[in-house]
C-alpha positions as CSV (number, residue, x, y, z in Angstrom):
1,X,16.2,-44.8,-3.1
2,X,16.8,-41.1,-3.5
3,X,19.4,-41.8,-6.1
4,X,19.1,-38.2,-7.8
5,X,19.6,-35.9,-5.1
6,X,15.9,-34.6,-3.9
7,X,17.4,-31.4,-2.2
8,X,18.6,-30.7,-5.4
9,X,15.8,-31.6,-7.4
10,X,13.9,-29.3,-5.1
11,X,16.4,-26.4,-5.6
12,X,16.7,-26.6,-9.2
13,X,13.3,-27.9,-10.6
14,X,11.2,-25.2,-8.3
15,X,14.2,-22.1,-9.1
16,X,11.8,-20.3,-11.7
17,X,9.0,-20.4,-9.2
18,X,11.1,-19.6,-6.6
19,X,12.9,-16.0,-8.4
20,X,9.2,-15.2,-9.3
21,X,8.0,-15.1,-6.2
22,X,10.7,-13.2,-4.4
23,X,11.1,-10.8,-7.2
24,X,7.3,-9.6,-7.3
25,X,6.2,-5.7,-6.2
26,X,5.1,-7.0,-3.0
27,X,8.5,-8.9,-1.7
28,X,10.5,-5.4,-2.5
29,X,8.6,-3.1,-1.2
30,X,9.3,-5.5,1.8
31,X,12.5,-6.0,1.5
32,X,13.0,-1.9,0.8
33,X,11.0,-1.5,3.8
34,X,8.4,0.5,2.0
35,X,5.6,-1.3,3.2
36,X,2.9,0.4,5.4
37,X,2.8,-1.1,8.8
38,X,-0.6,-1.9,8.4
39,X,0.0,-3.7,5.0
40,X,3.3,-5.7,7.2
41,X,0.1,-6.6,9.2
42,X,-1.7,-8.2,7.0
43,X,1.0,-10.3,5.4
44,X,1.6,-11.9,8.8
45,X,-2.3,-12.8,9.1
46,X,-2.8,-14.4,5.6
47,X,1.0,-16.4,6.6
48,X,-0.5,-17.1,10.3
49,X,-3.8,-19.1,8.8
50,X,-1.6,-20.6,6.5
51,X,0.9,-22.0,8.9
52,X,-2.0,-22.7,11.2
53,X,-3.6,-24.8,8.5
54,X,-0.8,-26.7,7.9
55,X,0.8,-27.2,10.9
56,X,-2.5,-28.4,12.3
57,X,-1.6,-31.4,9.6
58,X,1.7,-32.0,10.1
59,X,1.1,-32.7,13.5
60,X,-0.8,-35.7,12.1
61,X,1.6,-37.0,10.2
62,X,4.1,-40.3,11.6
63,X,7.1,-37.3,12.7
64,X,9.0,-40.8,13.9
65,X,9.0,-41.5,10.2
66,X,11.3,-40.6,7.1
67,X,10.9,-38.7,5.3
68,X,8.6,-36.5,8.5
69,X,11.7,-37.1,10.3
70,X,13.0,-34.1,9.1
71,X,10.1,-31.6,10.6
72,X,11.1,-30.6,13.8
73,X,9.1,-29.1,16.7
74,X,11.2,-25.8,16.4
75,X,9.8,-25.1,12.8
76,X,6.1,-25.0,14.2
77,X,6.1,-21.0,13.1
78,X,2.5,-20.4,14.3
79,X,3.1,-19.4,17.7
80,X,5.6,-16.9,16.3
81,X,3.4,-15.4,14.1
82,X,0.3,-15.5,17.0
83,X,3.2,-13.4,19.0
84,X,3.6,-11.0,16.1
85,X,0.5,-10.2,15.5
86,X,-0.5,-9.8,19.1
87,X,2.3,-7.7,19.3
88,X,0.9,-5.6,16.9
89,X,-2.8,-5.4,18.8
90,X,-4.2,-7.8,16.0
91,X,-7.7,-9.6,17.2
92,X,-7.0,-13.0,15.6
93,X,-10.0,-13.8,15.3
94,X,-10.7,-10.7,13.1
95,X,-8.3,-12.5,10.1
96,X,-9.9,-12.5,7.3
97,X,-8.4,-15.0,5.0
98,X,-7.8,-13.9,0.9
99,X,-9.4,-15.9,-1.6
100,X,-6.0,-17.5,-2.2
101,X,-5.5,-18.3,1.2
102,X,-8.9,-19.6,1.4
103,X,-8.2,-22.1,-1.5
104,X,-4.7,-22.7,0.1
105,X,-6.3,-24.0,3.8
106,X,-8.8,-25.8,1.7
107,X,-5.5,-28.0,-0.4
108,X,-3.8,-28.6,3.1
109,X,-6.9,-29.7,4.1
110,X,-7.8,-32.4,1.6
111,X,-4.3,-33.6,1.3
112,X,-3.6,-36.1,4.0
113,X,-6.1,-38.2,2.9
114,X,-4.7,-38.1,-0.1
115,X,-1.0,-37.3,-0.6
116,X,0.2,-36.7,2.9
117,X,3.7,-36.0,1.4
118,X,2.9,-33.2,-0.2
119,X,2.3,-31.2,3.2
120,X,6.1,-31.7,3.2
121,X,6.9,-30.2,0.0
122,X,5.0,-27.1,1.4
123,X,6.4,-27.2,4.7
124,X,9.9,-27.7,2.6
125,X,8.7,-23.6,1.5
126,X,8.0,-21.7,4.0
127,X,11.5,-23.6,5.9
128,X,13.6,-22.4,3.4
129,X,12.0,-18.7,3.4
130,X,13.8,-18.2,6.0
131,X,16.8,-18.0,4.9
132,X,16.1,-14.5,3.1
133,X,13.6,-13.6,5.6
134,X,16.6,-13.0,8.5
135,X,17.4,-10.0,6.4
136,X,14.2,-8.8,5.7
137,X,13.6,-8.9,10.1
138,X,16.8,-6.5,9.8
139,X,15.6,-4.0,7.7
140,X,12.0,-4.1,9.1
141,X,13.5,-3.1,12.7
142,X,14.5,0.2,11.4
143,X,11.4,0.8,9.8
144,X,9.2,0.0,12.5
145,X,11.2,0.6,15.1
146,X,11.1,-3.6,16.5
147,X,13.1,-4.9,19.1
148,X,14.1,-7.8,18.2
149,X,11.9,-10.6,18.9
150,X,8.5,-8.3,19.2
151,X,7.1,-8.0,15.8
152,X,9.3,-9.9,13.5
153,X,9.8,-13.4,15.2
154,X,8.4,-15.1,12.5
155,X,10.5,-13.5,9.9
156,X,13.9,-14.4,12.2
157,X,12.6,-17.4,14.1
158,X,16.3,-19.1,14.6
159,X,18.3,-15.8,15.1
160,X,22.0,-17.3,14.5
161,X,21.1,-20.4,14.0
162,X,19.3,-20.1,10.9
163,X,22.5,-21.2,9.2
164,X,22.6,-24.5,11.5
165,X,18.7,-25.4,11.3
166,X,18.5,-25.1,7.5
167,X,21.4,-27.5,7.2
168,X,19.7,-30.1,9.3
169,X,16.3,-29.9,7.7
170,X,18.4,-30.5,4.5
171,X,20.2,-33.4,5.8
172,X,17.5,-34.6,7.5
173,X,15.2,-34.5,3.9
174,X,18.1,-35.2,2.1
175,X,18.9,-38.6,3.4
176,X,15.4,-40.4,3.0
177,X,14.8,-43.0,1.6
178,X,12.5,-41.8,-2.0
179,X,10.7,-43.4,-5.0
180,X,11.2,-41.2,-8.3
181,X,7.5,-41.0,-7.8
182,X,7.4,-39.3,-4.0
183,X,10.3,-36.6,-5.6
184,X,8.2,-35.6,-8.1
185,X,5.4,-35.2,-5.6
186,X,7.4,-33.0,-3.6
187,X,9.1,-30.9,-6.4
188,X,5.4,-30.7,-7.6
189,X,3.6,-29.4,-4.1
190,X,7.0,-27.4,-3.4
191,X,6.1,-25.6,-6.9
192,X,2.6,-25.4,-5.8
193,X,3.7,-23.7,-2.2
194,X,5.8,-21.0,-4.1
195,X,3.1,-20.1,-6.7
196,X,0.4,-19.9,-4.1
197,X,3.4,-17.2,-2.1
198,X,3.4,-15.7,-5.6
199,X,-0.7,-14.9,-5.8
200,X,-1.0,-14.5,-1.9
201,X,1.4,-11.1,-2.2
202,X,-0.3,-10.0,-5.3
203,X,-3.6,-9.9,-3.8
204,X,-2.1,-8.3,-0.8
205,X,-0.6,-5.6,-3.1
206,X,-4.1,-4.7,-4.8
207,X,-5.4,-3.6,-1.7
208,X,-2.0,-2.4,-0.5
209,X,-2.4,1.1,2.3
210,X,1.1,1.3,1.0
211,X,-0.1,3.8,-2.1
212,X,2.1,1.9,-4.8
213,X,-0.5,0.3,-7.7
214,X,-0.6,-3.2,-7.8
215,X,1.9,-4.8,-10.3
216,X,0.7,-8.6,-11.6
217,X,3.7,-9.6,-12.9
């Protein structure tokens, strides 16, 4: 039974990881809107295989379930991010994954043969980005010059909603049914999720068009 709260075991136990991961070079110069295009670019193709790779799992997993209950179809964000970067004139195809994304696709992989639940904790990561992304969309109009919807869908997919969706997915999460052994599995793959954020914007940044130097923090 989920006596201890997961939502807030997720929020609490995976905080440091979180704050270091929104608070590298990378996220500012994002959330500044300092970012080359180009580089904006390339963050949505290294999130696109990512979300590809796992969504391609979660789609195997019982969603009639608990906890998978709590994945619903609108969080499926690759087709936002395919309609980004086609926006944008990207060739797909031409994605070249980082290192760290290649070792991320290769996890989600391997996992639902081994601990399908921790596809959730990940999923449970790039949900909750959302939150904070909806005003990163804002500022990233202005500097780009986006309409909304063309170019940052992925970064706003729930427009005024967000406030609504994140509260289900929490409810929905938050009401299974958990051993003290499947919370520590997510808390443990959440943690994963936000480190692996963490080293994905790093590597973008040392190889940034932006002209900052890379800062490994």
């Amino acid at each position: 039974m989920d006596t201890n709260g997961i939502m807030e075991r997720l929020r609490t136990e995976t905080r440091d990881l979180h704050d270091r991961a929104e608070g590298n070079q990378w996220q500012g110069r994002m959330v500044r809107g300092e970012l080359a295009r180009s580089d904006y670019e390339r963050w949505l193709g290294q999130m696109f295989l990512g979300h590809r790779a796992l969504e391609k799992e979660l789609h195997s997993l019982p969603l009639d379930q608990f906890p998978y209950t709590a994945i619903r179809p609108e969080h499926f964000q690759e087709p936002y991010l395919r309609s980004d970067l086609e926006h944008f004139g990207v060739d797909l195809e031409s994605i070249e994954p980082l290192a760290v994304t290649t070792a991320l696709i290769a996890r989600i992989e391997e996992l639902p043969r081994e601990q399908p639940l921790a596809l959730l904790g990940f999923h449970y990561v790039l949900e909750g980005s959302n939150n904070g992304n909806r005003f990163i969309a804002k500022r990233l109009r202005e500097v780009y010059k986006l309409e909304p919807g063309a170019g940052d869908r992925y970064l706003d997919p729930y427009g005024d909603r967000q406030r609504e969706v994140w509260k289900r997915f929490k409810e929905d999460l938050g009401s299974a049914e958990l051993s003290a052994e499947d919370q520590d599995l997510l808390v443990e793959s959440a943690r994963e999720m936000f480190q692996t954020i963490y080293e994905i914007s790093n590597e973008l940044d040392a190889t940034s068009a932006s002209g900052v130097p890379a800062a490994v923090q």
